[in-house]
N, C-alpha and C positions, 0 to 999 in steps of 0.2 A: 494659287490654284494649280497647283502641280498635280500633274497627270503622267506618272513614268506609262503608265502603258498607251501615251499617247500616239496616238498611227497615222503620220502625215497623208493628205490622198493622194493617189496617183496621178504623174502630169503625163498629160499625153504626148505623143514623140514630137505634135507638131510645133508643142510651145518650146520659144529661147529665150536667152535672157535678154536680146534686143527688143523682146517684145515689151518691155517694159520700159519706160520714159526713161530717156538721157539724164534729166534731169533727177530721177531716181535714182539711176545705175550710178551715177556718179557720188552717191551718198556712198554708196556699196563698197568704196576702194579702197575704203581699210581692214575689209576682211580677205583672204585667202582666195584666192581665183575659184578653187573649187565653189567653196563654199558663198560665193558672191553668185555666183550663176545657180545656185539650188535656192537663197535665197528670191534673186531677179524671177525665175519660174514663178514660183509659189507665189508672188507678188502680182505679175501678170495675169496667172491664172484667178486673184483675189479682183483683179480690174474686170476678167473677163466675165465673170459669174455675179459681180457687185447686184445686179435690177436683176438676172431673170433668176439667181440662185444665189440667196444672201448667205444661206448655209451654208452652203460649198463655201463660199468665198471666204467665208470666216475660218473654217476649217485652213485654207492655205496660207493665212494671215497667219495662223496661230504658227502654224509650219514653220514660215519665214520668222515669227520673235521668237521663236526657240534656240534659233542658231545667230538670231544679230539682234540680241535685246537691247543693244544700245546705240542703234544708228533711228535717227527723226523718224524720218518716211516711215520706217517698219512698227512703230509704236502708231501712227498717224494712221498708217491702215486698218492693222487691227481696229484702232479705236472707230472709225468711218464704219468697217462690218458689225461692229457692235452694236453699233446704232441704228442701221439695217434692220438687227433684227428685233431693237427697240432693248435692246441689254445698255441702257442707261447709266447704268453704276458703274459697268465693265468698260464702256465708252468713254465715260468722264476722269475714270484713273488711267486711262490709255492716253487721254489727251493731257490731264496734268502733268504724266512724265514728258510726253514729247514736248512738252509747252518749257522742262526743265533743261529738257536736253538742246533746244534749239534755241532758246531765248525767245523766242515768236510768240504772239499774240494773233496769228492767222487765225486760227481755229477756236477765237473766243465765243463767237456765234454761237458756235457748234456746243461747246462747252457748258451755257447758257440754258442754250433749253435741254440737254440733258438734265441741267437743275429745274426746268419744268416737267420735264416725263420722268421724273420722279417723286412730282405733289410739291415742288419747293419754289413757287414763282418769287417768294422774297427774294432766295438766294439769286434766284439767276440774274434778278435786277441788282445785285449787290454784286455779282461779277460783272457784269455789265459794266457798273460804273468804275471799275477800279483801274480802269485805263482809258485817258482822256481819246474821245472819239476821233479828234484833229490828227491824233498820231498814229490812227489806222488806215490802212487802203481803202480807196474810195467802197469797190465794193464788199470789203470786211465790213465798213462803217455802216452801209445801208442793211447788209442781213445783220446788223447788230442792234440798227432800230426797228427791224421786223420782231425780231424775237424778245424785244423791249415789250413791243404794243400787245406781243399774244403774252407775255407776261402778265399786263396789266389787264388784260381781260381775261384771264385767269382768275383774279382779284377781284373784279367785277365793277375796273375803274374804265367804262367806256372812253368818256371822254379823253383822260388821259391816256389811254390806248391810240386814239386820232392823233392826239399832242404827240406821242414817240414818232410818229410818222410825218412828223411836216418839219422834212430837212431839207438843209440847200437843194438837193437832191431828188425831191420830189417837186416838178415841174411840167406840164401839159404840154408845151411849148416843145419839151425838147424829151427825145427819151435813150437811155443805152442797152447796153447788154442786160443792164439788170433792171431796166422799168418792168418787163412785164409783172414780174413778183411785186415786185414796189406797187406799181398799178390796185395790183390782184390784193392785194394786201389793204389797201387804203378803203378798197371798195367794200372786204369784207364786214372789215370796220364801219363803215357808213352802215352794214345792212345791217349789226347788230344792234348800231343803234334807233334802228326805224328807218331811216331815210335811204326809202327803197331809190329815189330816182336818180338822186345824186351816185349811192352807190351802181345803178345800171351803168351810168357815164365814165364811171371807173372802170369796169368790168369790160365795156366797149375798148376803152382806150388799150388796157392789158391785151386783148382778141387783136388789136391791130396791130401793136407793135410785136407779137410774135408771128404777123405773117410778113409784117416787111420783114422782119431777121430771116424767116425761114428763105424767103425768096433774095435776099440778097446775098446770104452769106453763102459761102461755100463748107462742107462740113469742115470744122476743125479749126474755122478762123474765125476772129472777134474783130469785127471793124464795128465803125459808129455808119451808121443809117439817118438820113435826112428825109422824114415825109412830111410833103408838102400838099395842106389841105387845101382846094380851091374853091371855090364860090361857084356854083352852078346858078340855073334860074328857075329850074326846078326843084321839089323838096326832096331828091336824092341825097344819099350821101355824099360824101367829100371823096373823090379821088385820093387815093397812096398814089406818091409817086416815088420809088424807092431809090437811092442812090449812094455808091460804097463809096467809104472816107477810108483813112487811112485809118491800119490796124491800131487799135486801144490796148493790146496785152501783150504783154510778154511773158511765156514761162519761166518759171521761177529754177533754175541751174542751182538749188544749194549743195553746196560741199559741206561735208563735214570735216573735220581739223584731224589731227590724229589721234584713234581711239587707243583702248586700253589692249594690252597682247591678243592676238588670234582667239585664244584658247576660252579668255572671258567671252568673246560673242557665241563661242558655241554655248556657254551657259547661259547667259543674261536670259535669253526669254524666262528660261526657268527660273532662274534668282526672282525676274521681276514680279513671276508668279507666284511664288515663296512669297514674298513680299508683300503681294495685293493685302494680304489680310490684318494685316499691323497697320496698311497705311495713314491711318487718318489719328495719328494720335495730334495734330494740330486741330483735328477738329471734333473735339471731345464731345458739342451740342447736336453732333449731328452721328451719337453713335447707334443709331436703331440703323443706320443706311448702309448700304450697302460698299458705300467707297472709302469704309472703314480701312481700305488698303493700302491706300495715297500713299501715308509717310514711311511704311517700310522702304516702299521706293523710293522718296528721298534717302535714305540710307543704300541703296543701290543704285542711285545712280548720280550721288553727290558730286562721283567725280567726271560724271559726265557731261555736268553745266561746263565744265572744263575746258572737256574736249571738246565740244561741238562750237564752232567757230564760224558760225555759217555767217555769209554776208548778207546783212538787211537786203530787203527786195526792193528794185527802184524804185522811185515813186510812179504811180500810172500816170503815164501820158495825157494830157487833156485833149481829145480829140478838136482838131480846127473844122470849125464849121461858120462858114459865109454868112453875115448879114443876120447873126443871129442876135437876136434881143436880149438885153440884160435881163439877168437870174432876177426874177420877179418874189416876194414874200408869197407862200402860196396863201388866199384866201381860207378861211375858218370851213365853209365849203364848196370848195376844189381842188383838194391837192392831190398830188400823185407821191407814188412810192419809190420805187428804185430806180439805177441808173448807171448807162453805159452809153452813148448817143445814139436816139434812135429816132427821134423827133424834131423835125425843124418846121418853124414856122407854127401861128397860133391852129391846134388842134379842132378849137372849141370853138373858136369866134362866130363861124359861121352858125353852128345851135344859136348863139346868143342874137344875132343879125337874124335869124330866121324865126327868131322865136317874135321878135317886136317886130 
């Protein structure tokens, strides 16, 4: 999709290239000083525009893979604005390169339901499966059995919609950074299949565990949260009592290896654009689609699986929490969905105590 009369926007005098993540900037260090900081801008200004101006922000994406078509993060964003603005096709060949050029399967999720906002829920469950869930990040794994289950209700297989979602991981007892979705997820699924109460109980649980995180964290930081339901002797609800554990994340520092001369990243956006349009000669069944463009870009950026050398991400931390109860099978129904720790101590007991 070459555009010679493409017209970068204007960055305003206040944004630099610090504005943009260490852990990005430091992808950026194999190109040219100049041209790493017109990059970093255009990147920054694509973080700052993301929610209230997706268009803008696509617009500076496009800017920065013009000039460094073959560093991760800048294929990574592009493809995130794409998706923004629901450009599906353009999303999903933005992500299979960066998926080439980094060796990573972070952005499988993502990848997924691209193949559902494009009518194709087979597909996405067939990427889905093609990489064992054990060998992803705790929360890669769980947005990967979200967009399993909206998959499957795409298909109009309820039940196994429920089934995608009752992973270690979905637990009452205990909840993380990523229950609230998990929660909010599990419950939407109960409502489609009729069981309005059980899903209210979900929907409850998601409503708290985003107000403990809002009130215990500080912006910016990911710690696990412990709420402790207590027993009143009235029919009120259960007291939150919120309390910070030690941080669960760390941001991901990837480097890239050495790329190919200066002069290729002034081209590659463009090559990868040239490109888009050939890409999918591996996927001959799926030529009415749009991401017809996939495999030129294997031919441009063959040698970039090469270069890019980036070191796996550690594995996440399991946050230590006191006196907590072994991981229970979740029942057929009451499970929860996501997870980062955010919940200590049984949730629900007291409904069940107060119901007999």
């Amino acid at each position: 999709m070459r555009d010679d009369e493409f017209v970068p926007p204007i960055l305003p005098d206040d944004v630099v290239a610090e504005d943009l993540d260490i852990g990005a900037r430091a992808q950026l260090k194999t190109l040219t000083k100049d041209n790493a900081e017109f990059v970093a801008k255009h990147m920054a200004m694509a973080s700052r525009f993301i929610d209230d101006d997706p268009q803008l922000a696509h617009q500076h994406a496009l800017a920065a893979a013009r000039r460094a078509g073959r560093i991760g993060v800048v294929r990574e964003t592009l493809a995130i604005t794409a998706y923004q603005l629901g450009d599906f096709a353009l999303a999903l060949r933005e992500l299979r390169t960066y998926r080439r050029i980094t060796g990573r399967d972070d952005q499988l999720p993502l990848m997924a339901d691209c193949e559902r906002g494009m009518g194709r829920p087979e597909k996405a469950l067939e990427l889905a499966r093609s990489v064992e869930a054990e060998s992803l990040d705790t929360n890669v794994r769980v947005e990967l059995a979200i967009v399993k289950s909206g998959a499957r209700l795409d298909l109009g297989q309820g039940e196994a919609a429920l089934e995608e979602l009752r992973i270690p991981e979905l637990r009452k007892d205990k909840a993380f950074e990523y229950s609230p979705a998990l929660f909010a997820s599990y419950g939407g699924v109960l409502e489609e299949l009729g069981r309005d109460d059980e899903a209210a109980e979900w929907f409850e649980l998601a409503d708290r565990a985003i107000d403990a995180l809002e009130a215990a964290l500080a912006p910016g930081e990911l710690e696990a949260v412990s709420i402790i339901s207590e027993r009143v002797d009235s029919a009120e609800e259960p007291v939150d009592d919120a309390d910070d554990a030690d941080d669960a994340d760390e941001a991901d520092d990837a480097d890239d290896a050495d790329d190919a001369d200066e002069a290729d990243d002034a081209d590659d956006a463009d090559e990868a654009d040239d490109a888009d349009d050939a890409d999918d000669a591996d996927d001959a069944d799926e030529a009415d689609d749009a991401d017809d463009a996939d495999d030129a870009d294997d031919a441009d950026d063959a040698d970039e699986a090469d270069d890019a050398d980036e070191p796996e991400p550690a594995a996440e931390p399991e946050p230590a929490v006191d006196d907590a109860p072994p991981a229970e099978a979740p029942a057929p129904h009451g499970d929860a969905l996501f997870g980062d720790a955010l919940f200590g101590d049984e949730l629900t007991d007291e409904r069940r105590d107060d119901e007999r």
